[in-house]
Backbone as CSV, one residue per row, in Angstrom:
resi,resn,N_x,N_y,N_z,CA_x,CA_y,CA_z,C_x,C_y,C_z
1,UNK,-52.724,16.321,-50.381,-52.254,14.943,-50.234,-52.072,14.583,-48.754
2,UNK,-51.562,15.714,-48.129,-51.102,15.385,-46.283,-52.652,15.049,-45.996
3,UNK,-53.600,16.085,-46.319,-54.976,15.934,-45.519,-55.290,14.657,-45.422
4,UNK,-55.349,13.444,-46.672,-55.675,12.846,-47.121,-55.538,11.472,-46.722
5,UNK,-53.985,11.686,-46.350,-53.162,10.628,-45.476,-54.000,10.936,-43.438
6,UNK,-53.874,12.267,-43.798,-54.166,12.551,-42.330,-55.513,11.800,-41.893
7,UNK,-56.515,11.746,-42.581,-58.069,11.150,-42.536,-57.874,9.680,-42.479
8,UNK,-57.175,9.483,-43.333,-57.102,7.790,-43.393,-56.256,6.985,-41.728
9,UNK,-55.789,7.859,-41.833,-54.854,7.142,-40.605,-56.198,7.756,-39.462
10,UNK,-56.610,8.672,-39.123,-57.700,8.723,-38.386,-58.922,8.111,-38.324
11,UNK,-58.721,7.623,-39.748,-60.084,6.836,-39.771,-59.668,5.110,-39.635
12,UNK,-58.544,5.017,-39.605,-57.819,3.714,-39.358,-57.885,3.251,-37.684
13,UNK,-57.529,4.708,-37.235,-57.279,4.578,-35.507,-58.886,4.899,-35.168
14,UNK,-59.526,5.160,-35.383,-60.834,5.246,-35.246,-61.377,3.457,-35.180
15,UNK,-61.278,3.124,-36.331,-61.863,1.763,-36.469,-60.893,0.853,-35.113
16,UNK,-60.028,1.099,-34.922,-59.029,0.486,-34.182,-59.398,0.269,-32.738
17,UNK,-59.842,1.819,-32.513,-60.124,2.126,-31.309,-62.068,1.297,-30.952
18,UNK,-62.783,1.534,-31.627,-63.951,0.495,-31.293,-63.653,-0.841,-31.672
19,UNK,-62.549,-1.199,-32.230,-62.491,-2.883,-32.084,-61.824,-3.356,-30.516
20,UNK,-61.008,-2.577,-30.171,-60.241,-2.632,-28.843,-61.089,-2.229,-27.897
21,UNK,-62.409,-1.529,-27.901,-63.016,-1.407,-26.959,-63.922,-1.900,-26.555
22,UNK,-64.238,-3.551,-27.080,-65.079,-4.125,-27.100,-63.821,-5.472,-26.429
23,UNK,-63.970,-5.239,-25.032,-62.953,-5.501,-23.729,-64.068,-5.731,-22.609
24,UNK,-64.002,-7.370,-21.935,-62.785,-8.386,-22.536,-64.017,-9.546,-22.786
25,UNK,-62.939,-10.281,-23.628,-63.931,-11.312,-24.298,-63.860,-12.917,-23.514
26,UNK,-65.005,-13.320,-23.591,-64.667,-14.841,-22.951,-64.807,-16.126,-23.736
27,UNK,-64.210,-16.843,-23.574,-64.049,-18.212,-24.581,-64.858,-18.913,-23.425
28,UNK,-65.509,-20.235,-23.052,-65.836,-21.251,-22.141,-65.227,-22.558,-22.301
29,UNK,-64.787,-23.444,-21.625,-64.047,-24.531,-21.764,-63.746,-25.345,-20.367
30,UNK,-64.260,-26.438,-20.702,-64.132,-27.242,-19.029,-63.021,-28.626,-18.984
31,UNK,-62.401,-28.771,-17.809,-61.946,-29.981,-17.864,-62.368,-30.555,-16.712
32,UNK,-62.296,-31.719,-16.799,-62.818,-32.847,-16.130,-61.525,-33.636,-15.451
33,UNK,-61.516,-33.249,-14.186,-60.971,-34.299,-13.016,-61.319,-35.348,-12.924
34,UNK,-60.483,-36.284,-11.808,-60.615,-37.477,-11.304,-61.937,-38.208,-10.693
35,UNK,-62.545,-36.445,-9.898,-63.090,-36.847,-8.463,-64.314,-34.853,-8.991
36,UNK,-63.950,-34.058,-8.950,-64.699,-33.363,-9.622,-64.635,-32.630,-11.361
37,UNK,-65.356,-31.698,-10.918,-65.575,-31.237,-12.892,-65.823,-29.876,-12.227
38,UNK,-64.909,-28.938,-13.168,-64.906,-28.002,-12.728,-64.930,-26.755,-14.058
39,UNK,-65.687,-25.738,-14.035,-65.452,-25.105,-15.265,-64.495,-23.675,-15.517
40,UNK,-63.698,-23.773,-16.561,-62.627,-22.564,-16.779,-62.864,-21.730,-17.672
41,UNK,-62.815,-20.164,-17.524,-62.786,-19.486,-18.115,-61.531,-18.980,-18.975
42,UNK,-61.709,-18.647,-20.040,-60.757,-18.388,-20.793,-60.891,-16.611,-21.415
43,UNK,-60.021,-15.373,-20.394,-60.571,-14.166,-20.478,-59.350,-13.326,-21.423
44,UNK,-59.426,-12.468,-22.201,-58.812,-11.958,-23.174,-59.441,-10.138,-22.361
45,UNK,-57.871,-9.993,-21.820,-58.115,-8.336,-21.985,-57.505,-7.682,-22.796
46,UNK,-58.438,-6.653,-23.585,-57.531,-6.045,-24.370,-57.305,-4.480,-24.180
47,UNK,-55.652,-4.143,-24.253,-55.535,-2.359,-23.571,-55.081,-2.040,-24.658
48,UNK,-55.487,-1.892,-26.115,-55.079,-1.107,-27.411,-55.882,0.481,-27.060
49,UNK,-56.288,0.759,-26.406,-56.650,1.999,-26.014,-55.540,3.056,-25.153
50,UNK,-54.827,2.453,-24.608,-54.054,2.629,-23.816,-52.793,2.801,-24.748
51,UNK,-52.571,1.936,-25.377,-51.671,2.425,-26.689,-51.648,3.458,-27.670
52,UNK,-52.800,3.200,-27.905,-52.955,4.375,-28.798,-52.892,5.471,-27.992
53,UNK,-53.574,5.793,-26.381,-53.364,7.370,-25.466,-51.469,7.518,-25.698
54,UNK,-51.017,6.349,-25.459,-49.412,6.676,-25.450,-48.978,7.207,-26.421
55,UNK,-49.916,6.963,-27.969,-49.444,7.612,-29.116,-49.894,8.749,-29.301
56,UNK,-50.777,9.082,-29.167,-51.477,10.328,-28.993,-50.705,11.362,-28.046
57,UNK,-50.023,10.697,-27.353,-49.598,12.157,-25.825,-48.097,12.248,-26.643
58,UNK,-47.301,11.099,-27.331,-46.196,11.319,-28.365,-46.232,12.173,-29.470
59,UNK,-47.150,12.246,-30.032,-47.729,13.028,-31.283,-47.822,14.333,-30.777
60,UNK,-48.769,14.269,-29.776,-49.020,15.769,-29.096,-47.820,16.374,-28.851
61,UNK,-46.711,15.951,-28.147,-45.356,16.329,-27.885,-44.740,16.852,-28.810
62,UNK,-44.507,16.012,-29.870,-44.071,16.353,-31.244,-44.295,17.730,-32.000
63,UNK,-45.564,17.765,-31.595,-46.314,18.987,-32.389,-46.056,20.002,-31.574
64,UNK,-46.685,19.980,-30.330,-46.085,20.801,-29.456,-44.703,21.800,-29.490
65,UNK,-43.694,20.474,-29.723,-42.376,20.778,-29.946,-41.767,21.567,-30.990
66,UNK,-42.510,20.804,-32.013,-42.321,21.924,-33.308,-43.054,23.223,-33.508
67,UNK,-44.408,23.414,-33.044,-44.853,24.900,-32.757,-43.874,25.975,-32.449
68,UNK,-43.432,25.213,-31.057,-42.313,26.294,-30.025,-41.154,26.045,-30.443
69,UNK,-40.481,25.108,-31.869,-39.782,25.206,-31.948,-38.426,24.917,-30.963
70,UNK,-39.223,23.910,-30.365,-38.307,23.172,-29.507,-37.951,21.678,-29.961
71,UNK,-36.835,21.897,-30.074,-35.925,20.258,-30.623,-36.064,19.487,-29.805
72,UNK,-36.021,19.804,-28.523,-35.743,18.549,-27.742,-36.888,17.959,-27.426
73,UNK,-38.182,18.870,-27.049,-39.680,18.265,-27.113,-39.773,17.502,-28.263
74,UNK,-39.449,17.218,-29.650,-39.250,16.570,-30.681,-38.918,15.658,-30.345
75,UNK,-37.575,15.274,-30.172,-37.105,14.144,-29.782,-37.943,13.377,-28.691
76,UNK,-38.383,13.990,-27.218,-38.834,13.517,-26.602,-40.307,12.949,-26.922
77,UNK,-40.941,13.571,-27.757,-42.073,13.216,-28.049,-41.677,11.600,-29.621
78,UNK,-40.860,11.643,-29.901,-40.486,10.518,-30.693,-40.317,9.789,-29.749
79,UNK,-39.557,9.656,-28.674,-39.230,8.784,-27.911,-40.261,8.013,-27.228
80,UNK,-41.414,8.684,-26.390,-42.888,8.642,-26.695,-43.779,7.454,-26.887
81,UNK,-43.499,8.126,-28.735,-43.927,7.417,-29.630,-43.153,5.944,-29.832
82,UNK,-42.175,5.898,-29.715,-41.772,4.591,-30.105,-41.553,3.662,-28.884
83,UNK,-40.868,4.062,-27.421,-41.274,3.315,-25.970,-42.632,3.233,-25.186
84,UNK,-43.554,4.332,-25.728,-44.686,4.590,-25.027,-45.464,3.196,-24.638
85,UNK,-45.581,2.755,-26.219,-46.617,1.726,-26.169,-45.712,0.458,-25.511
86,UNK,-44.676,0.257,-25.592,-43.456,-0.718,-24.954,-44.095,-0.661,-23.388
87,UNK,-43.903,0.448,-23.114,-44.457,0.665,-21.819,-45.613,0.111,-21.137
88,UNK,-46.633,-0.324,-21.732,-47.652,-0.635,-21.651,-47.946,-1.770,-21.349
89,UNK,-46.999,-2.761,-23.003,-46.988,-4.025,-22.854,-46.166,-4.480,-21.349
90,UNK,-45.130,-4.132,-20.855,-44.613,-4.162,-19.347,-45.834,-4.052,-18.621
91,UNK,-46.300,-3.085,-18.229,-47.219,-3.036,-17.583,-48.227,-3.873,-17.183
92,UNK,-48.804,-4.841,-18.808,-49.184,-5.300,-18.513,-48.730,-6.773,-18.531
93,UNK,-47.420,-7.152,-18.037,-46.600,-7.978,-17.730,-46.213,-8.912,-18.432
94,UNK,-45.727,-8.193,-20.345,-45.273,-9.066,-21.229,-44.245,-8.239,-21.579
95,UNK,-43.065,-8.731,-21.927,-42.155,-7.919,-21.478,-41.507,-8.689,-23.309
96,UNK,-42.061,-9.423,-23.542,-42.130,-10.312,-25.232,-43.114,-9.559,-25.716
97,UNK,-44.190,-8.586,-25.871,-44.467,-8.244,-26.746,-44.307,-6.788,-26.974
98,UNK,-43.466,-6.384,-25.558,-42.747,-4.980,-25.453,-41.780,-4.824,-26.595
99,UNK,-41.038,-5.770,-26.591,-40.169,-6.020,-27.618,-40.240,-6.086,-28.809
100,UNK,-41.319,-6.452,-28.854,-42.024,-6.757,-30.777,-42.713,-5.723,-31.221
101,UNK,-43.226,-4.603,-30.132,-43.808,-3.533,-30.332,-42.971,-2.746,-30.376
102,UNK,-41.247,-2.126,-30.277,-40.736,-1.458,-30.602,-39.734,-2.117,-31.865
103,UNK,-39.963,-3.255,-32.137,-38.922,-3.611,-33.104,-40.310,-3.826,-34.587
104,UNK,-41.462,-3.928,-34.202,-42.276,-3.403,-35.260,-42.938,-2.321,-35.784
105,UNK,-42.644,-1.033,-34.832,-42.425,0.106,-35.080,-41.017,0.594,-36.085
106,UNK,-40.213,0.478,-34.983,-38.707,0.486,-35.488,-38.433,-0.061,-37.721
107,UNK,-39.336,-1.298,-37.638,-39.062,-1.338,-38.663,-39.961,-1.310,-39.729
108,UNK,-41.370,-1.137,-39.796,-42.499,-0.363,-40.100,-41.946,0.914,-40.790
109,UNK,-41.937,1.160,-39.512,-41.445,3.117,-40.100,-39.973,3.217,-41.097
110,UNK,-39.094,2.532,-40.322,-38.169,2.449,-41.533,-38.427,1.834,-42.919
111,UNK,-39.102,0.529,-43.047,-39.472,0.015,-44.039,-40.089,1.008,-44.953
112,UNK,-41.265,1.459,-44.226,-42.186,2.554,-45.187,-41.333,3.630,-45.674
113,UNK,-40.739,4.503,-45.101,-39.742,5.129,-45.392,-38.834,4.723,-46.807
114,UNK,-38.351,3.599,-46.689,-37.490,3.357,-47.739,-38.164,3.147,-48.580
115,UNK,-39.377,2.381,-48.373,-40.158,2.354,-50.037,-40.679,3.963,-50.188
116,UNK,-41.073,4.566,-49.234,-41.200,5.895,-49.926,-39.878,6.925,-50.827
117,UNK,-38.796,6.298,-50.514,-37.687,6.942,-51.304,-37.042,6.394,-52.369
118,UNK,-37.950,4.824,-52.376,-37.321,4.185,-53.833,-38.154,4.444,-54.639
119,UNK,-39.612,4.971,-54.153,-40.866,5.507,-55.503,-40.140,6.523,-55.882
120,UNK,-39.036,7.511,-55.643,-38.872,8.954,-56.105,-38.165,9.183,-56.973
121,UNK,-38.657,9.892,-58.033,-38.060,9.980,-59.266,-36.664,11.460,-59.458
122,UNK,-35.219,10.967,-59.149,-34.381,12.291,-58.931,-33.311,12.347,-59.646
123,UNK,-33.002,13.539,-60.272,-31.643,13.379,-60.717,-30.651,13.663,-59.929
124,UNK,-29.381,13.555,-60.816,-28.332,13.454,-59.829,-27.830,14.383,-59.163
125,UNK,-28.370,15.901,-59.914,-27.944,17.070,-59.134,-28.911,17.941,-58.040
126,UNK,-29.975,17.028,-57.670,-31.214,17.216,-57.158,-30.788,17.050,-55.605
127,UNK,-30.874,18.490,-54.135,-30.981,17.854,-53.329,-32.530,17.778,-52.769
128,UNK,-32.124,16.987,-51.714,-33.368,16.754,-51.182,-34.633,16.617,-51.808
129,UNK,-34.733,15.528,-52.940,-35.347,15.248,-54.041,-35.898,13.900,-53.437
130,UNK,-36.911,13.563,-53.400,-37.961,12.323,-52.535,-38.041,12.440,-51.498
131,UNK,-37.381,13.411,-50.267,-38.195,13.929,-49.026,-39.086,13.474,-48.455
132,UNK,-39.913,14.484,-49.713,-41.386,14.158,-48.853,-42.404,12.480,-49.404
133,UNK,-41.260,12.146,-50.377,-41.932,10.501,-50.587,-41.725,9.194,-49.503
134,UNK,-40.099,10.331,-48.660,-39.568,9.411,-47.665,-40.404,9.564,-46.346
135,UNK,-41.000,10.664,-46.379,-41.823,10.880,-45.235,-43.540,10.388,-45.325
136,UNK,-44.064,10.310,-46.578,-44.997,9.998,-46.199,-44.822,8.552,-46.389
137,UNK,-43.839,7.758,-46.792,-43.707,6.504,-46.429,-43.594,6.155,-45.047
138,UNK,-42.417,6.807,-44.426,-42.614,6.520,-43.012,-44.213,6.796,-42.279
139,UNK,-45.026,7.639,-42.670,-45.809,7.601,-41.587,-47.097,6.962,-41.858
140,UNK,-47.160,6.037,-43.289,-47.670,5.049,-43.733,-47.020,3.506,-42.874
141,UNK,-45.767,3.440,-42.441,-45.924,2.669,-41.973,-45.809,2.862,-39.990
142,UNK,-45.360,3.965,-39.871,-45.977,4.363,-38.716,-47.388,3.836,-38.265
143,UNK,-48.455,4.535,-39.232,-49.571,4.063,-39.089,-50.044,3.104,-38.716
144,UNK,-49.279,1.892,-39.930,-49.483,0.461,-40.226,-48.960,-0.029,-38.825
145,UNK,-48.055,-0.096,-37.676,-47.737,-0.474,-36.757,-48.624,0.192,-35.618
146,UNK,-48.994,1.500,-35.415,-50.246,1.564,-34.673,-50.886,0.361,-34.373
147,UNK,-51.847,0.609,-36.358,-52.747,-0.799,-36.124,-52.351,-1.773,-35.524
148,UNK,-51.755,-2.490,-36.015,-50.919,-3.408,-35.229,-51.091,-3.120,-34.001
149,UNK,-50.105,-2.469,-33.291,-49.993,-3.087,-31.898,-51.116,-2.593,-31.327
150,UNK,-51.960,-1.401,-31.213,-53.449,-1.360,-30.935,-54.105,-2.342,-31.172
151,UNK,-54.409,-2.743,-32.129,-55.636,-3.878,-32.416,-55.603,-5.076,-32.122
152,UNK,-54.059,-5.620,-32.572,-53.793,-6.886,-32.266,-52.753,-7.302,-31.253
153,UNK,-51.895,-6.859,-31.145,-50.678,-7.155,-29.986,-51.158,-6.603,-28.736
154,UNK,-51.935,-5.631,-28.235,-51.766,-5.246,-27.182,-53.236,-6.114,-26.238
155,UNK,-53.019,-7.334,-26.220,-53.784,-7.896,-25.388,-53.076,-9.378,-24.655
156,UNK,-53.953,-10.003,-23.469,-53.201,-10.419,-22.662,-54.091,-12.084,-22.448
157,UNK,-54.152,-12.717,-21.938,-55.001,-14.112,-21.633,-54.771,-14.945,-20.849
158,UNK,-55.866,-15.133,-19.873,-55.783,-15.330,-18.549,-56.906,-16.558,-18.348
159,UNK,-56.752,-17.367,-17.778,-57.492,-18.884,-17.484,-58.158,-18.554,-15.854
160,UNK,-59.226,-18.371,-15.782,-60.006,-18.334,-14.072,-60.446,-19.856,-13.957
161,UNK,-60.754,-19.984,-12.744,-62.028,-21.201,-12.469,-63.261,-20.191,-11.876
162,UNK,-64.378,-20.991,-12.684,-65.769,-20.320,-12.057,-66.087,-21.655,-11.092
163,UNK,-66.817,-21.034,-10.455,-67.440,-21.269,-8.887,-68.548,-22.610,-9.796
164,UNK,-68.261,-23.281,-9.367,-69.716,-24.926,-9.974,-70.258,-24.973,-8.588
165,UNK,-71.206,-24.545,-8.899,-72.412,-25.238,-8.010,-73.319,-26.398,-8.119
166,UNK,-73.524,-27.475,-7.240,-74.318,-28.940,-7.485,-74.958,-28.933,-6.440
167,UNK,-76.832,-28.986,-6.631,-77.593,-29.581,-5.619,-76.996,-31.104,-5.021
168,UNK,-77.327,-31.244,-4.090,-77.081,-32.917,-3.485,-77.937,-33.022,-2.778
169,UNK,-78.611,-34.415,-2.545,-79.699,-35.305,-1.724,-79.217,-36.638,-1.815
170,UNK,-79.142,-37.012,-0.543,-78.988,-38.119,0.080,-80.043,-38.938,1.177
171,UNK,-80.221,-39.864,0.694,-81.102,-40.556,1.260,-80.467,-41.658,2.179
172,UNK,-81.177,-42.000,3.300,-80.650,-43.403,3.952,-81.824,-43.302,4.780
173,UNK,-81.880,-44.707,5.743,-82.268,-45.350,6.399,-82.449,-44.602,7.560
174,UNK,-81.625,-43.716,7.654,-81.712,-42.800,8.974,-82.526,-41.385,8.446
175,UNK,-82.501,-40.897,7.289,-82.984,-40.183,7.191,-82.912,-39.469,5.962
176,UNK,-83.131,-37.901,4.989,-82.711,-37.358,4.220,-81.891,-36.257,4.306
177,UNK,-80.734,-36.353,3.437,-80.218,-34.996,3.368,-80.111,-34.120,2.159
178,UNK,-80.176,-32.842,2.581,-80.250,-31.857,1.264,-79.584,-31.068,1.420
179,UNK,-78.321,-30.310,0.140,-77.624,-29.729,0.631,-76.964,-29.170,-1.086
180,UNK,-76.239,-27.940,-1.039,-75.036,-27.563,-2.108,-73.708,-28.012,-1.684
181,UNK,-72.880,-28.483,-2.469,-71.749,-28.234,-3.053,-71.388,-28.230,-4.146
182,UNK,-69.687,-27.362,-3.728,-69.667,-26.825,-5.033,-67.783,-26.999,-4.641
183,UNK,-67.100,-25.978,-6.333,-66.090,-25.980,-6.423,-65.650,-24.445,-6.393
184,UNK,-64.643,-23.995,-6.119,-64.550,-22.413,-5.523,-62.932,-22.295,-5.887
């Protein structure tokens, strides 16, 4: 059953990872001045790659930690996992979707979690009876927030002006002129 979960979520972050790497995309869109016309780009970068490395070096920690049987690499590698990608969004100077990326982790994983412990069937003298329903809920929605902030939250959008270039010729009485301008 772990394997099973394990593939899917790899094959989830897999798909995740070639949609995010198809960076950055452009929209075209112009507005029109008084006196010139000038054209704007509309650029979408996206760093869900970069998120997901933050989850990946958290995970690694984790595991790490529990090999050697070290608690505190545990913790630290949770910690990781749940500021890593926070980190990122700062970085790349949204400091609003830093926020939404640890409070949709935060409650992802808890959410999944609890529905994994209300599927479990226990009696009353049973301990630690839905465990492992509580765990693979959490990392069902672990998962589910990956996607998320990889695929869709972790991108940014930015307005340029491109360079317009216009032949010009002018004619008069004195003579011709030929020449570019443009907007820069």
């Amino acid at each position: 059953m772990m394997m099973r979960i394990a593939l899917v979520v790899l094959a989830t972050l897999a798909t995740v990872t070639s949609v995010a790497a198809a960076q950055p995309s452009t929209t075209m869109s112009s507005t029109q001045g008084f006196e010139e016309r000038t054209e704007t780009v509309k650029v979408v970068d996206r760093y869900g790659l970069e998120v997901l490395a933050m989850d990946a070096a958290g995970l690694a920690i984790m595991v790490a930690g529990g090999a050697a049987d070290n608690e505190t690499a545990g913790w630290l590698g949770a910690g990781v996992v749940m500021l890593g990608p926070a980190a990122m969004h700062l970085r790349h100077g949204d400091p609003g979707r830093a926020a939404g990326s640890v409070a949709l982790r935060a409650g992802l994983i808890v959410g999944g979690a609890a529905l994994g412990a209300a599927m479990a069937t226990c009696g009353p003298e049973e301990w630690f009876c839905g465990l492992g329903e509580t765990m693979i809920g959490g990392l069902v929605g672990y998962g589910a927030a990956v996607v998320i902030d990889a695929g869709f939250i972790a991108q940014t959008t930015r307005t340029e002006r491109r360079p317009r270039w216009t032949p010009q010729v002018a004619a008069s009485s004195s003579g011709l002129r030929v020449g570019v301008g443009g907007v820069f």
